[in-house]
C-alpha positions in Angstrom: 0.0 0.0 0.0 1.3 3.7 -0.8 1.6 6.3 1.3 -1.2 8.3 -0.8 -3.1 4.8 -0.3 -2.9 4.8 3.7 -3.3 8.2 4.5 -6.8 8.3 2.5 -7.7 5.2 4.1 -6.9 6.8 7.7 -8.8 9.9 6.9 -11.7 8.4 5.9 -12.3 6.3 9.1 -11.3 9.7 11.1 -13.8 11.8 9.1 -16.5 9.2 10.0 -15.6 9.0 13.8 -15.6 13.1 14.0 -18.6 13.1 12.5 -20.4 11.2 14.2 -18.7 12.5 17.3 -19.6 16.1 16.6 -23.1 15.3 15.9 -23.0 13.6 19.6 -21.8 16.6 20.9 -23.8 19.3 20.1 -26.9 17.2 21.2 -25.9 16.5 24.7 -24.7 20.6 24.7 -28.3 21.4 23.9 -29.4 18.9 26.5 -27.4 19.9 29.3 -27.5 23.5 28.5 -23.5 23.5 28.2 -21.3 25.9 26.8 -18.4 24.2 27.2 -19.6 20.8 24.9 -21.1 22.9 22.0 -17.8 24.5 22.0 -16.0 21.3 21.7 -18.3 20.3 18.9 -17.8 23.5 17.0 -14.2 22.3 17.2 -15.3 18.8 16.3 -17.2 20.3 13.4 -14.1 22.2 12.2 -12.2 18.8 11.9 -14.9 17.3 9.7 -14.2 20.4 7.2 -10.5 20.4 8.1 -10.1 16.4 7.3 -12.3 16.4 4.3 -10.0 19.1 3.0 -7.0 17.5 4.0 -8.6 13.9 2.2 -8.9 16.0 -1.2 -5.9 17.6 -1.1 -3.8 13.9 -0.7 -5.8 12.6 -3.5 -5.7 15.4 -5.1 -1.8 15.8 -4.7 -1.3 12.1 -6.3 -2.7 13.5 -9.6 0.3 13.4 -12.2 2.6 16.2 -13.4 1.6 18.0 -17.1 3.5 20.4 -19.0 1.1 23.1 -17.4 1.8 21.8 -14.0 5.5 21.0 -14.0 5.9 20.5 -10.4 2.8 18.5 -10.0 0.1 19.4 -7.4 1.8 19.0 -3.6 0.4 22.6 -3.3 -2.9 21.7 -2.7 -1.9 20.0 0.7 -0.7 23.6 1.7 -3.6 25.1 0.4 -5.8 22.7 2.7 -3.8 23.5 5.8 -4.0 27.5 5.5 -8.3 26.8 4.4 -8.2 24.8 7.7 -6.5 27.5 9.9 -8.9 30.3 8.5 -11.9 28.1 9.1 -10.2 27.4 12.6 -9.9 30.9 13.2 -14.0 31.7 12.3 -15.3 28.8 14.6 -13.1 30.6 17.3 -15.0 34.0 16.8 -18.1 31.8 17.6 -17.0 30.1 20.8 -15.9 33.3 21.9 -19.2 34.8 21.6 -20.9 32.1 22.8 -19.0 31.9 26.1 -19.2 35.6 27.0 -22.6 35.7 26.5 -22.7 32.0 29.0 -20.6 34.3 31.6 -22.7 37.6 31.5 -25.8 35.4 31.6 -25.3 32.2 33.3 -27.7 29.1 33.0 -28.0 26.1 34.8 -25.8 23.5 33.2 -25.5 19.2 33.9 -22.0 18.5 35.0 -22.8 14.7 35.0 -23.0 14.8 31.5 -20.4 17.3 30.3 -18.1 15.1 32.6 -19.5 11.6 30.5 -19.5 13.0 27.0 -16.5 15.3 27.3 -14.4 12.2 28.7 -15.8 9.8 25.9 -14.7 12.5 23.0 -11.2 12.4 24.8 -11.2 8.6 24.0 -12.2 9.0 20.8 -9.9 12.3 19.8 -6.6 10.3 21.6 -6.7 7.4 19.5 -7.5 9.2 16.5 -4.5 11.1 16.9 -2.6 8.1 17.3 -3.7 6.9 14.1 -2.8 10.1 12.2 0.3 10.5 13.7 3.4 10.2 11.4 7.2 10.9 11.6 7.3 12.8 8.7 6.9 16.7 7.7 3.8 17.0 5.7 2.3 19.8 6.9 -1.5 18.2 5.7 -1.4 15.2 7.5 0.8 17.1 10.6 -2.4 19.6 10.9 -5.1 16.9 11.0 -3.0 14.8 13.9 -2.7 18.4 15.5 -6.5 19.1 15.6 -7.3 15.7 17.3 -4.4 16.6 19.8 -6.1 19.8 20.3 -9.5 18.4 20.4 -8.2 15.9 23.1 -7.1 18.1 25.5 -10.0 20.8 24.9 -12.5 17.8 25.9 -10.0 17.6 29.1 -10.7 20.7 30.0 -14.4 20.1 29.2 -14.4 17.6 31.4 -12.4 19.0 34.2 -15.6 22.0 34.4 -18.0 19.4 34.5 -16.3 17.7 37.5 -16.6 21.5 39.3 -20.3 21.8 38.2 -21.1 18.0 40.0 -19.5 18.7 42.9 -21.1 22.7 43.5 -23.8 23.6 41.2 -22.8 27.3 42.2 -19.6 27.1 40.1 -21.5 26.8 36.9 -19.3 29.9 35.2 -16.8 26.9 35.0 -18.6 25.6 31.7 -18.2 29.0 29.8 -14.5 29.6 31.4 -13.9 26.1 29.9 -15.5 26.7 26.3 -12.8 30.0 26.0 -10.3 27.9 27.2 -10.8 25.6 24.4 -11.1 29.0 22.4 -7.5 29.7 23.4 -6.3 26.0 22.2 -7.8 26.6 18.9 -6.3 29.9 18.3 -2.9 28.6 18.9 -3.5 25.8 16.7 -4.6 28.1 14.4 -1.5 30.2 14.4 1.3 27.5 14.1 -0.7 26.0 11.2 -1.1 29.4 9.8 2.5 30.4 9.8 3.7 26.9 8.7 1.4 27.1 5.5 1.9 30.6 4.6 5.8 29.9 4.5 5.7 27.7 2.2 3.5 30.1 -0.3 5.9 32.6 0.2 8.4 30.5 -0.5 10.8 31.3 2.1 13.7 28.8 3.1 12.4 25.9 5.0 12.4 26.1 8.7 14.6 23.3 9.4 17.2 23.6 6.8 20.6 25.2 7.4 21.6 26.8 4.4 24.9 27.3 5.6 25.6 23.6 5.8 23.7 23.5 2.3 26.5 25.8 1.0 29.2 24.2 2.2 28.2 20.5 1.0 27.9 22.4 -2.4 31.4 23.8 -2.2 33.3 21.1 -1.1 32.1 19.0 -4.3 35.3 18.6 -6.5 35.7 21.2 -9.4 33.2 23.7 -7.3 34.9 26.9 -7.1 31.8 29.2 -5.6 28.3 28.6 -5.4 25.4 32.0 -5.2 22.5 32.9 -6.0 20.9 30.2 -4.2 17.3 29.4 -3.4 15.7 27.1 -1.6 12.0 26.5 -1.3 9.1 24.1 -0.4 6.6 22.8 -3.2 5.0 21.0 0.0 5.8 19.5 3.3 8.0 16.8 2.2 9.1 18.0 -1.2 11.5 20.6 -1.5 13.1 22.5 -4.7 16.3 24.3 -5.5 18.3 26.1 -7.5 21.9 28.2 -7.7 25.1 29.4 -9.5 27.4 27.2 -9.5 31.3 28.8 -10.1 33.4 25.7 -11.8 37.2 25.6 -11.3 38.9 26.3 -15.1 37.8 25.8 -17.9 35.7 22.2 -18.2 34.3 20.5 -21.2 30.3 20.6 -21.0 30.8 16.7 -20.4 33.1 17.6 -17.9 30.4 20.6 -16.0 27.4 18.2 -16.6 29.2 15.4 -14.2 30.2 18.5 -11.9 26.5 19.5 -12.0 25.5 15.8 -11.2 27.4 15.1 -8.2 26.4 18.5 -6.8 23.2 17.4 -7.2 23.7 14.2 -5.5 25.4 16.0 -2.6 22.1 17.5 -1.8 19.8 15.2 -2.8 19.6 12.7 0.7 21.9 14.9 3.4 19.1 17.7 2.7 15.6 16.7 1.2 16.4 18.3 -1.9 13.9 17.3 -4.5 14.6 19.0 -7.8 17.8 21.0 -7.9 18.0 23.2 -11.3 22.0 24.6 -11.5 23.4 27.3 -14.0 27.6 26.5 -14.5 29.2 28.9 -14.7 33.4 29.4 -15.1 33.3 33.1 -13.8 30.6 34.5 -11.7 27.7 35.8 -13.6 28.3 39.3 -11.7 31.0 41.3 -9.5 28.1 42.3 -7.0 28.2 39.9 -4.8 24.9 42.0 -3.0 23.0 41.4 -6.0 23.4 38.2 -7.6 22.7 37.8 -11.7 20.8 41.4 -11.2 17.9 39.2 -9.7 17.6 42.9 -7.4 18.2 45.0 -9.4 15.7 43.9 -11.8 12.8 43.8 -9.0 13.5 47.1 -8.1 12.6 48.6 -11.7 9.9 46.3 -11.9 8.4 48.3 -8.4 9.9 51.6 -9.7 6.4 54.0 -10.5 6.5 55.4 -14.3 7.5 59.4 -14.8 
């Protein structure tokens, strides 16, 4: 079985559990007048959208390259992750609203069963973290293990109010505390998961990479003089792209640069994640500036400059 194959078969069963959990939820909030529970199903809720997005975008990344889409389609796993965030952000807004309103106007809530339903989501969100879990980096499947964590420890907290409601019915502003509590979970969630995916639209440098050590394997390949005017960037999670100037010592043949240009390549390939690596040769540097490389500045800067 691929690794396309297993992580839409894990979704799938996750998307059914959350759903069904969710709908659980926000009946038994409506039935014991708690805050706190239709607050954890709102969260719930925001899975369902967040794991059917994150189902489309694996199958949808497993589509094949064309000449229109060169790179292929490991974007849309990014895409799902920053959709999830903002819908992660608007269910917040809601809780929040919900809970003040709970705290300025209090209402008799059942403990018993926030304390029964909030511990039997925990069950439920624990092991379905466990089964999305992975060791490696992509960010899609990394921000649907990260909202059953969340959703874990938010029915915790759930649970922990209800406990104060059983034992004195008088410390009922417990449920709302609880439901912005949960509201604070979320909007950290929402944050990492937010800067994570809009990283790699922006294209900056991934996180985790030192490019100084990516330098230096580069230069220390045989009959590499200088290497600039690098980039490094992340079509996805797990797949990474780069390119660069690479200063040749003499002279070579173009047989000679091409095997240059190979075992560069091959230098960055496993030590660093490297993908697809796209080199220019070159057997002087392409400029004296060494502030801005091949006029890559210079060139953005009249493309910014207004008309007279």
């Amino acid at each position: 079985m691929g690794r396309g194959s297993s992580r839409t078969r894990r979704l799938v069963v996750i998307l059914g559990v959350n759903l069904a959990l969710a709908a659980g939820q926000l009946l038994a909030g409506l039935v014991a007048h708690s805050s706190g529970l239709l607050a954890d199903a709102g969260h719930n809720i925001t899975d369902v959208a967040g794991l059917t997005m994150s189902l489309v975008a694996v199958r949808f990344a497993l589509r094949p390259r064309s000449p229109e889409h060169s790179f292929g389609y490991h974007r849309g796993t990014i895409l799902a992750a920053l959709a999830n965030a903002a819908i992660i952000a608007a269910v917040t807004a809601a809780i929040v609203v919900v809970s003040v309103q709970r705290l300025l106007h209090p209402r008799p809530v059942e403990g018993a069963i926030m304390v029964g339903v909030a511990l039997g989501a925990f069950a439920v969100n624990a092991l379905a973290a466990w089964v999305l879990r992975e060791r490696g980096p992509d960010l899609n499947m990394r921000s649907a293990a990260l909202h059953m964590t969340a959703d874990a420890a938010a029915s915790l907290v759930v649970a922990a109010a209800g406990v104060l409601i059983v034992v004195d019915a008088h410390l009922r502003f417990a449920d709302p505390a609880a439901s912005l509590a949960v509201g604070a979970l979320i909007i950290v969630q929402a944050y990492r998961l937010l800067a994570a995916s809009l990283g790699v639209l922006l294209e900056s440098a991934p996180s985790d990479l030192d490019l100084d050590a990516l330098t230096g394997a580069m230069v220390t390949v045989p009959g590499v003089a200088e290497v600039h005017d690098l980039h490094v960037w992340s079509l996805s999670s797990e797949v990474r792209a780069l390119s660069a100037h690479v200063v040749v010592v003499g002279h070579p043949s173009l047989e000679e640069a091409q095997a240059i240009g190979d075992r560069v390549k091959g230098a960055v390939a496993g030590p660093f994640t490297i993908a697809h690596s796209t080199l220019e040769l070159e057997c002087e540097r392409c400029t004296d500036d060494a502030s801005d490389p091949c006029l890559m500045d210079s060139l953005a800067a009249q493309a910014s400059t207004p008309p007279r």
